[in-house]
GUTORKE-768502 format. One line per 10 residues: number of its first residue (from 1); their letters; for each residue z, x, y of C-alpha. Coordinates in steps of 0.2 Angstrom, whole numbers. Example, Ala and Ser with C-alpha at 12.3 -4.5 7.8 and 13.67 -1.06 7.14 Angstrom:
1> as> 39/62/-22  36/68/-5
END
This chain:
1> xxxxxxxxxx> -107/389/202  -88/391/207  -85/391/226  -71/408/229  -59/400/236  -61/414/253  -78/418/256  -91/421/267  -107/408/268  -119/410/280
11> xxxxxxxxxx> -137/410/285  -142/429/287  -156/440/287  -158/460/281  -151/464/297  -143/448/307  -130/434/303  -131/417/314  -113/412/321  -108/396/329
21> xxxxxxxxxx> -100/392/345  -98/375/355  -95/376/377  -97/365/388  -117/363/396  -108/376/411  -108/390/398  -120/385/383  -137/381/394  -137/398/404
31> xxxxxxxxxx> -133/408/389  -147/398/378  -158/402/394  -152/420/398  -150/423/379  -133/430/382  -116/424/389  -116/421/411  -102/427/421  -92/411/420
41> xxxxxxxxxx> -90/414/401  -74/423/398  -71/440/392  -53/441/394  -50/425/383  -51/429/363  -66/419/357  -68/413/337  -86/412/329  -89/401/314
51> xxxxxxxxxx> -102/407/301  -100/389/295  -112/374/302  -102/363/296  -85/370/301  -91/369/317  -98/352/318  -80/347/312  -72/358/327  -82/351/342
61> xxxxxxxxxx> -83/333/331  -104/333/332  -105/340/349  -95/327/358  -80/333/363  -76/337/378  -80/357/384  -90/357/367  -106/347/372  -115/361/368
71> xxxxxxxxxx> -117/370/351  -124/386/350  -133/398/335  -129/416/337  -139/428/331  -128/444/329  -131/461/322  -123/462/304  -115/480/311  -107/471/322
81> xxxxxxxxxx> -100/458/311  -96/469/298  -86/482/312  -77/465/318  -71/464/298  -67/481/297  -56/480/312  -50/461/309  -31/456/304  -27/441/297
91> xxxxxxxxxx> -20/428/308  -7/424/298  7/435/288  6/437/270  20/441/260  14/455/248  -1/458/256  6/466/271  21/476/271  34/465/281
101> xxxxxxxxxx> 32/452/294  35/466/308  20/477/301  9/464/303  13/459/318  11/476/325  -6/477/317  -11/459/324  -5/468/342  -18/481/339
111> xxxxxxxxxx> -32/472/330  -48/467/343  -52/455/327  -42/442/316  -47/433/303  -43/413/300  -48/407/282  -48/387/286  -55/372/272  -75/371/272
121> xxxxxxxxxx> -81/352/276  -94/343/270  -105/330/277  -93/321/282  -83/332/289  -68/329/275  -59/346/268  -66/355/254  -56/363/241  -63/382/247
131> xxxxxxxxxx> -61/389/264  -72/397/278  -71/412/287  -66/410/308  -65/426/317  -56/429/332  -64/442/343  -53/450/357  -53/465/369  -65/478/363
141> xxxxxxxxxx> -72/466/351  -78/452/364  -87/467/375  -96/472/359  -99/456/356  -108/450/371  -116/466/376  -121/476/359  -121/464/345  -128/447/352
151> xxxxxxxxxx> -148/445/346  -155/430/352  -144/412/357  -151/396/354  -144/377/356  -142/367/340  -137/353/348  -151/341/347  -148/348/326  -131/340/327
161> xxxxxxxxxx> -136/327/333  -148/324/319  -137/327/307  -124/318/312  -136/301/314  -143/304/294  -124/305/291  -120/288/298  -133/278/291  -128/285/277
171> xxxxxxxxxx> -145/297/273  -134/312/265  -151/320/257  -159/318/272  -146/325/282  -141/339/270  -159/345/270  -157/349/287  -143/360/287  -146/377/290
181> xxxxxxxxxx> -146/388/271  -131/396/270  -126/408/254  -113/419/252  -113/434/262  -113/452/253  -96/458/262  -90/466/248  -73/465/239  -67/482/249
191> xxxxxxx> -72/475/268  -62/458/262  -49/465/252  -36/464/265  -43/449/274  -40/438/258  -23/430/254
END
């Protein structure tokens, strides 16, 4: 079946979608332990989940670059994810989807979401020819976030890890049958219609 070329996989349930962050050991262990984000984590700061495992493992390079040690599954409330998509702006301008450069920007002001459409990776962490969703969360999103919408937090890490080793001794079933099962989520044309270039 043909990939779209923007579109949302990721491992969900009826009411849940699991998102990917990476932080240092600082961040990442009290929240796995607390099950939500400690004081030192920044609210002030706009913070990008990945419903992609394998965009992420490309962003923190397996969990070995510095300040992203640490890679952690988000369990968040579809609402939540769903009002971050209905409130999001694209990252970037778009001639003829948006108005004029100005209108966007003005909108990207006001947006607590924005939406990044960046190449899907596989195993070995080499561009796809689709894209993955990134979402920026900001201001009155990153409140929701941490306080309303966050489920449960657990560290992938040692997952990583073991992908990452299948990977380089060149066991791609093995590793592949590890990876969590992600599908496309049912966002629906209208929530993405003017989140897709």
């Amino acid at each position: 079946m043909q990939e779209p070329q923007r579109g949302i996989r990721a491992a969900y349930a009826e009411s849940t979608i699991t998102v990917y962050q990476a932080y240092s050991s600082e961040i990442g262990l009290p929240a796995v332990r607390e099950g939500r984000f400690p004081a030192v984590w920044k609210r002030d700061r706009m913070t990008w989940i990945k419903p992609s495992f394998l965009w992420m493992m490309y962003r923190c390079g397996w969990a070995t670059k510095a300040g992203q040690e640490t890679v952690l599954a988000i369990e968040i409330t579809r609402d939540g994810f769903e009002w971050a998509l209905r409130h999001a702006c694209l990252s970037s301008y778009v001639r003829g989807l948006h108005p004029d450069r100005s209108t966007w920007q003005r909108q990207l002001k006001r947006a607590p979401a924005r939406v990044q459409w960046d190449p899907e990776r596989d195993l070995h962490l080499r561009p796809l020819t689709y894209r993955s969703l990134q979402l920026g969360l900001s201001g009155e999103a990153v409140g929701r976030y941490a306080d309303e919408w966050t489920v449960a937090i657990s560290d992938v890490t040692p997952l990583a890890r073991e992908v990452h080793d299948l990977v380089s001794r060149s066991e791609p079933d093995a590793a592949a049958a590890l990876l969590p099962q992600e599908r496309p989520y049912p966002a629906g044309d209208e929530l993405l219609a003017i989140l897709r270039p």
